[in-house]
Every structure is written in C-alpha cells, then in structure tokens.
N, C-alpha and C positions, 0 to 999 in steps of 0.2 A: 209270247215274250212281253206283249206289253202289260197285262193282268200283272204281274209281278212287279213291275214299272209303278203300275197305278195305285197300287197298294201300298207300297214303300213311297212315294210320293205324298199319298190320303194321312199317312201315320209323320211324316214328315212337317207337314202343311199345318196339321195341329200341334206337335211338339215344338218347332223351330220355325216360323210362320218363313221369317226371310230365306233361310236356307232351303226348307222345303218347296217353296215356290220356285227357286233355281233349279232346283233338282226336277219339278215339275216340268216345268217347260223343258229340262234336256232330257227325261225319261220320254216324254212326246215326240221331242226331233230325234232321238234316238228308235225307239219300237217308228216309228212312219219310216225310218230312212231305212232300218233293216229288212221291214216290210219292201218295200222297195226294192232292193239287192237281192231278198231270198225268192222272188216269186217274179215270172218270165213275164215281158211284156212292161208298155210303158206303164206307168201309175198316173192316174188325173190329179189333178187337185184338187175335187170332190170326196175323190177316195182318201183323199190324205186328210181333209177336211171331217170327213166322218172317224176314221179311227182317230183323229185328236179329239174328236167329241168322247168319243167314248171311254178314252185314255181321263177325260176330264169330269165326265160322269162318275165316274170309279173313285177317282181321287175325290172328287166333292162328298161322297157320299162316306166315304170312310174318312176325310177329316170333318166332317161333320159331324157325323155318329159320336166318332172319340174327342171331338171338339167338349159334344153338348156331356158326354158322359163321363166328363174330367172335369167341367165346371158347371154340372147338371144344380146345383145346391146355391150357386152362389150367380149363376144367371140371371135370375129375375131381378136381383137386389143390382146388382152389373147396370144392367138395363138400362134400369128406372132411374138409379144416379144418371146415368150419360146421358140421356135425355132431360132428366131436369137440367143439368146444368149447361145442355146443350140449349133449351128454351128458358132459362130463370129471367132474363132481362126481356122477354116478351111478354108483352100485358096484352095482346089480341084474346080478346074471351072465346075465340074458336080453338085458339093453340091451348086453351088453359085444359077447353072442356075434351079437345085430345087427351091431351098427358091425363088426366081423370078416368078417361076411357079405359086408354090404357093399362093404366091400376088395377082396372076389371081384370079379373080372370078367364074373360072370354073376349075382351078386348088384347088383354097380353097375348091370349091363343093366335090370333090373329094378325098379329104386327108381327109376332114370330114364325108364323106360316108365310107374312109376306116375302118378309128379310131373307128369306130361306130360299124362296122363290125367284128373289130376284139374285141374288147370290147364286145361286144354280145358271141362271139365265149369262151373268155374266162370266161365268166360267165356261161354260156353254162358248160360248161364242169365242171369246180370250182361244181355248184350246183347240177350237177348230181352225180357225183363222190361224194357230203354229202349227198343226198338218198342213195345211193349203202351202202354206209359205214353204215348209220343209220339201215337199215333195215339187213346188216351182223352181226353190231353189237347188233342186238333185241334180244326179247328174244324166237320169232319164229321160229328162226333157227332151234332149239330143237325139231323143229315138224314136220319139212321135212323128 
C-alpha cells in the first residue's frame, strides 16, 4: 500500500508543492499505521522510521524526476537568476568567482548534483522521523 501512497505523493510534491507535501506526510502516517494494524506483534520505531524513509525515497525521486522533466528547459536560466540575485549586493571575489563557476557547465553539473543530494538527505530524515513518531504515537505501543 504504500508504493501507491508514494507515487501519488512524488506527482503531488511536483504539481502542487503545498498540497502535495500534506498529502506526503499523511500518505506516511497513513501506510506506517496500516502497516501497523495489518501485521501481528508490536511495531518499533525503527521500523516505522524505515518504511517513512522509504515512503520518502519514492516520493523524492518521482517528484524529482517530473520536477526536472517539466522544467527541464528552463532550469538552468531558473538557477542562475536566483543565485545572482540571491548574491548581486556581494562583492566578496570568492562569491563572484563561485557564481562564474557556476555558469560552467560542469560547475552547474555539480551544484545540481549537490542540491539534489542534499534535498534527498533532508527528505530523508523529514520522513523517517514521521514513521518513528507515527508508530510512538500508535496505539501498539501498549503491547510492548
């Protein structure tokens, strides 16, 4: 059940950023708490901590996909504006010869591999951390 969750979540997350993030986090407390109810014995919060990871994995990688493949064309130009105007009133010649960097095309590869990376990292955690809680806050606790 939660593949299905994670999926509709991922298509969610890139269409409707606000909405699909709600939906996100209660497709998680939802597949961990069914999880939970359909299968005998207590549930840890490790265990609830891993399938939100992986509820979150799912989802990041399918709104990502269709993130980058709906504004594949107009990404780079995206970017590079928000960053300049995000640095335009810094005159540090380190920050300059970043943003220059940047503009490379193996510089851009890179700042985009990072973002990517860290944006996984915090979803990552963001979703695991809502199983842990989900399955503390069940009602199995009671049977450990």
């Amino acid at each position: 059940m939660a593949l299905p969750l994670s999926l509709i979540a991922g298509l969610g997350i890139s269409l409707l950023p606000p909405i699909g993030l709600l939906f996100f986090v209660a497709s998680t407390v939802y597949a961990v708490g069914r999880y939970g109810r359909d299968h005998q014995g207590p549930l840890k919060a490790s265990q609830g901590a891993k399938m939100g990871a992986f509820n979150g994995l799912i989802s990041y990688v399918v709104a990502t996909a269709l993130g980058m493949a709906l504004n594949h064309a107009d990404y780079r130009q995206q970017m590079m504006l928000t960053l300049q105007k995000q640095f335009h009133g810094n005159s540090d010649p380190q920050v300059q010869q970043m943003l220059h960097w940047i503009a490379t095309n193996q510089g851009f590869v890179v700042f985009t591999l990072i973002a990517l990376l860290f944006g996984l990292v915090v979803f990552l955690i963001v979703s695991s951390f809502i199983g842990a809680v989900t399955v503390s806050f069940s009602g199995n606790r009671d049977r450990r």
